[in-house]
N, C-alpha and C positions, 0 to 999 in steps of 0.2 A: 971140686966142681960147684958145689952148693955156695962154698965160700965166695966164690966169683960170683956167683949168679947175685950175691946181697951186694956188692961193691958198685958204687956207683962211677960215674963216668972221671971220678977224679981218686978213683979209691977206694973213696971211704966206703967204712962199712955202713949200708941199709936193711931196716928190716927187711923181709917181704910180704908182699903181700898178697892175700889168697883169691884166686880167680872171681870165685863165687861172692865173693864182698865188693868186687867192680860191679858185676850185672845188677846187684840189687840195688847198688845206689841209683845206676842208671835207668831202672824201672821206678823211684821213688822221685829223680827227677823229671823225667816226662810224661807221667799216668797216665788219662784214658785217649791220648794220642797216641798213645803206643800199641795201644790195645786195637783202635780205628785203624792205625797204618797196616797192623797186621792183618787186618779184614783186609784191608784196600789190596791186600797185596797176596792173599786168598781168595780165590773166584768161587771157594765155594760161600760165603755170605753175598752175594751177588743180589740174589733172585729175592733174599727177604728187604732189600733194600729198595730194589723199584715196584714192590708188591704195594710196600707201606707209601709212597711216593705215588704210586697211581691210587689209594681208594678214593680219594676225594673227588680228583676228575670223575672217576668211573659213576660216583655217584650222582653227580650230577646229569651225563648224559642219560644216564638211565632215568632220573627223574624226569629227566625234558620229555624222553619217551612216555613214560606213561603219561604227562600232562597234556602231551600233544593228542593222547590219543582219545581222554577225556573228554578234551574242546573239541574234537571231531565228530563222539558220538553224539555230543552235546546237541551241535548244528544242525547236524541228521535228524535228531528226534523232532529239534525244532521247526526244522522245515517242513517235516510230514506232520507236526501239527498246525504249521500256519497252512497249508494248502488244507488240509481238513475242515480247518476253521472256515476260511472262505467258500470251498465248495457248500459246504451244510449252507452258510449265510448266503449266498446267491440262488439255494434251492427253493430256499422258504421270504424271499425278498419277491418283495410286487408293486413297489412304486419304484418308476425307473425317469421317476425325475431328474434332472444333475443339481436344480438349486436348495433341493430335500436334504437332509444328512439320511444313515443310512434306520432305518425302519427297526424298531425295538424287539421285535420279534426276531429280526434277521441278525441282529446284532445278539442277543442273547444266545439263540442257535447257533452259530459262529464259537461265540466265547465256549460255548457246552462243550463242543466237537476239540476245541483246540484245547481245553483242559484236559479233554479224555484223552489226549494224545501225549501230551506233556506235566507228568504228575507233579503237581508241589513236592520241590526238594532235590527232584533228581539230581543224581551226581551229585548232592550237595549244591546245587545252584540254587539262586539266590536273584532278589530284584526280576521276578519272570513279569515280563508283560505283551499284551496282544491289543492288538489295535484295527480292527478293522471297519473299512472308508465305501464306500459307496464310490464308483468310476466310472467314464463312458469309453471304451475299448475298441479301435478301430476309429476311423475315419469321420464314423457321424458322430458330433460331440454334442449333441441332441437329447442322446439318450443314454441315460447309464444303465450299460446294460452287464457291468463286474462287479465285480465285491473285490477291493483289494486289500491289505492286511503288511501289517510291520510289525514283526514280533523279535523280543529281545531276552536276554538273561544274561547273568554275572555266574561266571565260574571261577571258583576258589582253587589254588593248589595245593594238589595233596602232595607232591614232593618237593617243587621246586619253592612252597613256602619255607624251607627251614633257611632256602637261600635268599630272602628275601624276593622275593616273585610276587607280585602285586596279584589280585584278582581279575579276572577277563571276560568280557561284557563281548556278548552274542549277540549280531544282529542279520535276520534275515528276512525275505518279500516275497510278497506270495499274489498271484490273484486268479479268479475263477469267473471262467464268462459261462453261465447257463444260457444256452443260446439254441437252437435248430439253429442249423448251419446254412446258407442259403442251399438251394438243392432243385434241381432238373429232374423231372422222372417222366421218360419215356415209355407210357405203355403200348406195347408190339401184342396186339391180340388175336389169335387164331379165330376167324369166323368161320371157318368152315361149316358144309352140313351137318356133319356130328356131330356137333356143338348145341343140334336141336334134340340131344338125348339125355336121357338123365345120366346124372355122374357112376351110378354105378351099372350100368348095363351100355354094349353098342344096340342099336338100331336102324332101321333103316328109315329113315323118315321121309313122308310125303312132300314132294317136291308142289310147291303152289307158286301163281303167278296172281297179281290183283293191281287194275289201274293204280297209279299212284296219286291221281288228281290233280297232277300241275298242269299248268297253263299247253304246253306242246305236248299234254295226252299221251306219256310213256308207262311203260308198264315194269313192275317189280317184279323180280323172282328171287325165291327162297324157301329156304326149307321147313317145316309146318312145326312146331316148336312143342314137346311135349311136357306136359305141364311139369316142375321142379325141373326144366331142363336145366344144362352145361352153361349155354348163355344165359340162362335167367341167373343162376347162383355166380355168374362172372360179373354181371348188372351190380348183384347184391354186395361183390366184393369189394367192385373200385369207390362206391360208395362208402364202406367200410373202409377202405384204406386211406380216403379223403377226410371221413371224419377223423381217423387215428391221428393223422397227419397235423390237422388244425387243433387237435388237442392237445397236442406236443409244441403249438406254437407260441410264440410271446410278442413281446409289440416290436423288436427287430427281425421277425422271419420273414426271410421272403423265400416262393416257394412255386414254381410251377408244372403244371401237368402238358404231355401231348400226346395226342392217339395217332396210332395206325393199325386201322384193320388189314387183314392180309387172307388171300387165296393164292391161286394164280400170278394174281396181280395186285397192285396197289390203286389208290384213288386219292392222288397227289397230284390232280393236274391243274388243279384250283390251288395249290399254294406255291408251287414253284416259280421262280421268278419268271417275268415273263420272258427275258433272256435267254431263257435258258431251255426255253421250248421250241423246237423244231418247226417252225411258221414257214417252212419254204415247200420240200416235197420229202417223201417217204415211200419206202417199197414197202409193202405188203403181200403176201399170199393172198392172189384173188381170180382174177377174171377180166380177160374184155375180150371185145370180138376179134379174132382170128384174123390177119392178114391173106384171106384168101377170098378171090371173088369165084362166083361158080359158073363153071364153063355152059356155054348153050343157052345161057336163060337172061337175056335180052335186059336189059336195065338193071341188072341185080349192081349191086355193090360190095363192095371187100367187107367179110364179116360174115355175109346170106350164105344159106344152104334152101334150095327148094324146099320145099314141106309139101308131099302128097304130090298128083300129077297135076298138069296144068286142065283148065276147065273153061270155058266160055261160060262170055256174058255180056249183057247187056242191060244198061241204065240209062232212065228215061230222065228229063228235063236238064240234058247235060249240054251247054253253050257247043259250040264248034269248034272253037278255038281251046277247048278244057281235052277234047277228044281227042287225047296223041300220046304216042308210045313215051311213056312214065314210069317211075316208080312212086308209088304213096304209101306214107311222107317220103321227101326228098331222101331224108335223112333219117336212122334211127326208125325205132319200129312202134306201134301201139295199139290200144284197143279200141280204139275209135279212131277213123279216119274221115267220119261225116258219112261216110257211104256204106261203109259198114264196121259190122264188131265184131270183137273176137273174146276167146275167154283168154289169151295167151296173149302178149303182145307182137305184131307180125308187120308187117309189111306186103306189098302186092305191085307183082309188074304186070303193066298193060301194054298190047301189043297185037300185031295184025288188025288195029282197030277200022272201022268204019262208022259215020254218021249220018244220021239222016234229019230232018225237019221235023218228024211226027213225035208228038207227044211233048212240044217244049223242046226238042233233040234228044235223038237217041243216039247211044255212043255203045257199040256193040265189038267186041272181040276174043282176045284171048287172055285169060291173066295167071299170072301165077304166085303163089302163097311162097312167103318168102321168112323165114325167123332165123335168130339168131345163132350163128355159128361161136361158140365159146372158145378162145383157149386160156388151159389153166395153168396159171404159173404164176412167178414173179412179175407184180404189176406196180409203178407207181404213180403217184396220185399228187395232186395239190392238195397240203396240209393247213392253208393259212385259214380258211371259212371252217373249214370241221373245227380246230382249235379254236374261233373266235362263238361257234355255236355251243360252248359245254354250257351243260345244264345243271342248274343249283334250285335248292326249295324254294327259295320265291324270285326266281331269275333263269334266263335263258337265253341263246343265242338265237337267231335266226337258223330256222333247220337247212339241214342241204342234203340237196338229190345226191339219191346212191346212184353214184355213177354206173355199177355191177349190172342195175337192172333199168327195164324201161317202162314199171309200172305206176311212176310218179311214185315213188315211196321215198322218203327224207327220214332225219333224223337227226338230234343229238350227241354230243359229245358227252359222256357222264363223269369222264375225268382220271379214269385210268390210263396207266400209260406203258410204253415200252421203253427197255431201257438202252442205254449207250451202245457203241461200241463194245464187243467182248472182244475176250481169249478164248474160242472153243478149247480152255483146258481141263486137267483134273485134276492137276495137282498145284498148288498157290505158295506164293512166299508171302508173309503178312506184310512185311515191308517195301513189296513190288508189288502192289493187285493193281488190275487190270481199271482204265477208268471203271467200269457198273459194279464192281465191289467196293472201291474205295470211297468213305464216308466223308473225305473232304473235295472228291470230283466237281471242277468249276467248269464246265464243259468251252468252247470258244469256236471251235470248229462248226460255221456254219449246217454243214453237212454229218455233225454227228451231236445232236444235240436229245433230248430226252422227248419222243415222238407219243404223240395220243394213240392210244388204242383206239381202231376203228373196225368194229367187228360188222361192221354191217357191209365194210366191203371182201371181208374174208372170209375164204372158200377155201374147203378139204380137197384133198384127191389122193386119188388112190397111188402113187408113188411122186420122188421128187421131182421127175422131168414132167414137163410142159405137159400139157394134153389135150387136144382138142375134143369138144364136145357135145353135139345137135343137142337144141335147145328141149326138144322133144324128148330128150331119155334122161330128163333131169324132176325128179318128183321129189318134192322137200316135203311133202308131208309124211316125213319118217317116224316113227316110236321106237327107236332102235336104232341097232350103228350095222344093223344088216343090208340096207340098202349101198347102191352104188357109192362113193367116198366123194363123187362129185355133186352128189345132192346137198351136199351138206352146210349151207350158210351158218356164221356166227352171228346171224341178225336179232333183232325181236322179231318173239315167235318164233325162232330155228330150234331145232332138236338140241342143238348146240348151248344156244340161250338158256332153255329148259332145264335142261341137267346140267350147267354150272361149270361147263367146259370152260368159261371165259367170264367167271363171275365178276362181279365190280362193286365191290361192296361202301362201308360207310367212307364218305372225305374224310380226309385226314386232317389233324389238325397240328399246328407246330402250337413248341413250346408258348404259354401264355398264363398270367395269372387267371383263377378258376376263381366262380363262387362256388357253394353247393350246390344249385340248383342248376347251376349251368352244365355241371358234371352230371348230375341226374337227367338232365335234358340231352344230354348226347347220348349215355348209352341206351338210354328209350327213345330213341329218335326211332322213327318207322325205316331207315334204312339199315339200322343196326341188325342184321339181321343172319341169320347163321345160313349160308349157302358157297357150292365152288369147292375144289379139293385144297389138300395142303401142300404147300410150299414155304416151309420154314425159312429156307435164303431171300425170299421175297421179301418176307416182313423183317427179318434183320437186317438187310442191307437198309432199308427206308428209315429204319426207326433208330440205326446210327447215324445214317446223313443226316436226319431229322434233330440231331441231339451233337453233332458238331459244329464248334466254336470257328473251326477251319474252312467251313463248306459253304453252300448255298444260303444255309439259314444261318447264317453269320449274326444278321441282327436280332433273331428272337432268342439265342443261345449266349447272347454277352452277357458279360456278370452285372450285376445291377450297378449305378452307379455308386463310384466310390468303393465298389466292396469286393475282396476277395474273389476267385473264381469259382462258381457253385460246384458242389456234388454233382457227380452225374451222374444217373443210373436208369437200366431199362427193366421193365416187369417186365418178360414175356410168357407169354402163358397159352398151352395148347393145349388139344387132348387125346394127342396122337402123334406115334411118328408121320414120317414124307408121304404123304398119297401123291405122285406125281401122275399124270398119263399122257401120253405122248400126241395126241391132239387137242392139249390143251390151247385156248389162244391166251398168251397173259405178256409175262413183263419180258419176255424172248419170244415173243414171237406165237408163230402155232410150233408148239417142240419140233414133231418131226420131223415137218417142211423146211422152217427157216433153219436149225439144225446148229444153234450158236451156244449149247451148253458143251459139245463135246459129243454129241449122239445120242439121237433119242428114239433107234430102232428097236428097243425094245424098254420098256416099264421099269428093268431091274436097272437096268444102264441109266436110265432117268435119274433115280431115286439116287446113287452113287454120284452122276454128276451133281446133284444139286445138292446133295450132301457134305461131299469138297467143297461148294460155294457155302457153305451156310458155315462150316467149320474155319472157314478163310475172314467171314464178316467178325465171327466172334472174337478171331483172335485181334482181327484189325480194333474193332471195338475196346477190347482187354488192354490192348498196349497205347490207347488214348486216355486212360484209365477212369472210365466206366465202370460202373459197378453191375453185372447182369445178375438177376435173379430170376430163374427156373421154377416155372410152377406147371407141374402135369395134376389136369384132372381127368378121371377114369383111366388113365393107364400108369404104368411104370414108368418112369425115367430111365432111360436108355442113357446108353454111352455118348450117343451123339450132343446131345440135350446136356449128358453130367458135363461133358467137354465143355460148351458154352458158357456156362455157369460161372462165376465167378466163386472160387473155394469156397467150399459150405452154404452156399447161397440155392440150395436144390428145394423143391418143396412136392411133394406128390400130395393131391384130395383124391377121394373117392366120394366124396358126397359134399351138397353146399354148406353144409358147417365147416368141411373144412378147408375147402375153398375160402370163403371168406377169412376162417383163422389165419391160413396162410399170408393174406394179404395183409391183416390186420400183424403178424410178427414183422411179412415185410416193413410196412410202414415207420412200426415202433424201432429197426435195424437203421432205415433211412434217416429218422429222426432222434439220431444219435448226440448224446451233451457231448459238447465242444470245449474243452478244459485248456488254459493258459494258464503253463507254469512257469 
């Protein structure tokens, strides 16, 4: 067998040869391909092969990562120091010329702040530079009133330079307007009579009346003011807040103040357009004579009731023709008739007369005493002459006869008013209120427009329905609310008058630019004057109309020209919760009569309706966005008051230091720096 295995294909014999000396030649002729093919052809060398295949990539992305993140924080650092720079340099800058460059001091300052932000070297960057420019920001190009700034730097790579990766230059803009921002500020100020006490005790203060000295001889009333009172240290604040205000200002601020005093009622009837006032007729709680004439008694007219029994008489030098069944006057009653007087205004029928010759003629019969029969209730009136009589400090209307009575007594309009239309409700949606909450109401409805208060024709009584009432059982010289409810007029000199049931405090004034002394001259005006209870929805609802863009005062609340829309914001400041009472006469009416907040049979019910009104103004106010700030002096801030408030904007005093403080934080909060980044 061996022997054949050596024989080749023809025979012969061949050595052989040994397995092991084939492989090694063939490992000698193909070398480290042999070695490769057997990897290639083993999955286990797999994983060292795209390990070594991926580092490079790997390295790179990861470098671009950290350079990318470098150049980010790079930017960052740089931009919070250009904005630094500029803020410092537009703090301490005070020439706001545009053809100036920007002032050595403000440009040094600038550089300081933008260094301490950005230290030589960081991150290794390189080439840093800052540059800030003097600029006019906004509209009027007048005045430069920015600091703007271009700052730059080169950043190196730390990773991506092994791959060639050049350096990269940073550049970013900055600029800073120190500016008061333009700005509205509505102050709503409780005058009530407790306002005549000092901040930290209540009192009861002496109610005083004293002519006022103008031209139609009306008279003031208010409450007797004791020395460091509430309103004196309220005087002292808005003063204070006006200076803070002008101190915080630069040669772009513009900035205006508007007052509304509040009781009862408001004293808005001097600035509302004349449109928008009710010149034609109005109901009021009052009085006229009674549709009844009285049976049996000969001449009488609709309105008379006898007074006393009838009496004979006779008058001498009376013609013949004068001598016949009459009533005098024809019309209407008085106290002089020429024949005779009375202390009461009256009237007299004459009757079963006779005359004769003697004496000039004598005219002899029977007469009888005639006055006025009342009924009480819902009366309207001609509004157009009381509206065109309001009375101002050095100005007046022609007065007009109170129609109620028949003793020639007139009077003045002083400018307070009643309001729209309501909702006797008590619960409000802020974005449905009724026209008299809503602060952009343009009223058009001839018949519901915003009506004068005329208290000299309204008269109390003792429930809602009608009443009739002999002139005779009616005695107004009350000291008290113990007399009959029909005594009781809201005239001058009424009990009513007196104690503040219908107070009518300072005019109001819309928004307008102030000087100091102008601001000083309002709140020392001699009607500034603390009387009348509280009514917080009174003054809020007035002093958001007063302070919206939407409304009435359209044109003293537009932005100035060219510029932005101001701040808006209202002070209000009281120093007490709701004193309501239900014969009040003010901006609804007399409460319990006319009966338009929701029911005002009792004080607590009051205070709860007009509670929901005052809670409903705020929010309407809040979602126009207005800023309100809350200032209670001598008491606690209540829930109701925190409600109104705009967050953190609360402030309690208990004495005039900190009354004043308070207004002086407000002011420095209103007069807030205005930053553009």
């Amino acid at each position: 067998m061996l022997l054949q295995r050596g024989l080749s294909a023809a025979g012969a014999w061949r050595h052989p040869r040994p397995l092991g000396m084939r492989t090694m030649r063939n490992d000698e002729r193909h070398g480290w391909s042999g070695i490769l093919g057997r990897l290639r052809r083993d999955k286990r060398g797999n994983a060292l092969a795209i390990m070594a295949a991926s580092l490079i990539p790997l390295m790179g992305f990861s470098g671009a990562a950290v350079d990318m993140a470098r150049l980010y924080i790079v930017k960052v650092r740089l931009q919070q120091a250009c904005d630094a720079g500029v803020l410092a340099g537009r703090k301490v800058m005070t020439d706001t010329a545009v053809s100036t460059p920007l002032d050595p001091a403000a440009k040094t300052q600038a550089a300081t702040f933008f260094a301490n932000n950005f230290r030589s070297g960081y991150l290794r960057s390189t080439a840093v530079d800052f540059k800030p420019v003097k600029a006019a920001s906004g509209t009027d190009t007048t005045v430069a009133n920015a600091v703007t700034g271009t700052a730059s730097a080169t950043v190196p790579m730390a990773v991506m330079g092994f791959f060639g990766s050049k350096p990269v230059k940073m550049d970013v803009t900055c600029q800073a307007v120190f500016d008061l921002a333009d700005t509205d500020v509505m102050f709503v100020l409780d005058t009530t009579a407790s306002m005549a006490c000092r901040p930290e005790a209540d009192c009861s203060p002496a109610l005083k009346s004293e002519p006022r000295g103008d031209s139609i001889g009306s008279t003031r009333y208010y409450a007797e003011e004791l020395s460091g009172s509430r309103i004196e240290a309220l005087r002292k604040a808005v003063l204070l807040f006006d200076t803070t205000m002008r101190a915080n200002a630069d040669a772009t601020t513009h900035f205006r103040y508007g007052f509304v005093t509040y009781a009862s009622s408001v004293n808005v009837g001097g600035i509302i357009p004349a449109q928008y006032l009710q010149s034609t007729k109005w109901t009021y709680q009052s009085r006229s004579l009674a549709p009844i004439t009285p049976a049996g008694v000969p001449n009488a007219a609709s309105g008379d009731y006898a007074y006393q029994g009838a009496s004979s008489f006779s008058y001498t030098g009376i013609p013949k023709a004068s001598c016949a069944n009459q009533r005098l006057p024809a019309t209407g009653f008085t106290t002089n008739s020429g024949l005779w007087t009375s202390t009461d205004p009256e009237a007299r029928s004459y009757y079963n007369l006779s005359w004769n010759s003697n004496s000039g003629g004598t005219c002899s019969g029977t007469q009888q005493r005639l006055r006025p029969l009342w009924r009480y209730g819902p009366v309207t009136f001609d509004t157009d002459k009381w509206i065109a009589s309001l009375a101002r400090e050095s100005s007046a209307g022609a007065k007009v006869l109170n129609p109620t009575r028949f003793d020639g007594s007139s009077g003045n309009w002083r400018g307070c008013i009643e309001e729209v239309n309501t909702d006797a409700a008590t619960s409000f949606d802020a974005s449905d209120l009724p026209a008299d909450l809503d602060p952009d109401t343009k009223p058009t409805d001839s018949k519901n427009k915003w009506r004068p208060q005329w208290p000299d024709v309204q008269w109390y009584r003792t429930a809602v329905a009608e009443q009739d009432v002999r002139d005779d059982q009616i005695n107004e010289n009350q000291s008290d609310q113990s007399g009959p409810a029909y005594s009781y007029n809201y005239g001058p000199g009424s009990y009513h008058a007196e104690k503040g049931f219908n107070a009518c405090g300072m005019p109001a004034a819309t928004l307008t630019t102030w000087t100091a002394q102008q601001v000083k001259n309002y709140v020392y005006n001699p009607e500034f004057k603390a009387f009348g209870g509280t009514y917080h929805d009174v003054g809020m609802i007035w002093g958001a109309r007063m302070l919206s863009p939407d409304g009435i005062f359209a044109s003293t609340t537009a932005a100035w020209p060219g510029r932005k829309e101001p701040s808006r914001n209202i002070v209000f400041m009281t120093d007490g919760d709701m004193q309501t009472n239900n014969r009040s006469g003010g901006l609804y009416g007399i409460e319990r009569l006319d009966n338009r907040t929701g029911g005002a049979a009792s004080s607590a019910q009051d205070i709860k309706n007009h509670t929901a009104r005052f809670r409903a103004v705020c929010d309407a106010a809040k979602s126009k966005g207005y800023t309100i700030y809350v200032v209670a002096v001598g008491t606690d801030i209540n829930a109701d008051l925190t409600y109104c408030a705009s967050p953190g904007q609360t402030f309690e005093a208990s004495s005039t230091d900190e009354l004043t403080d308070a207004f002086k934080q407000i002011a420095q909060r209103v007069a807030m720096l205005r930053i553009t980044l």
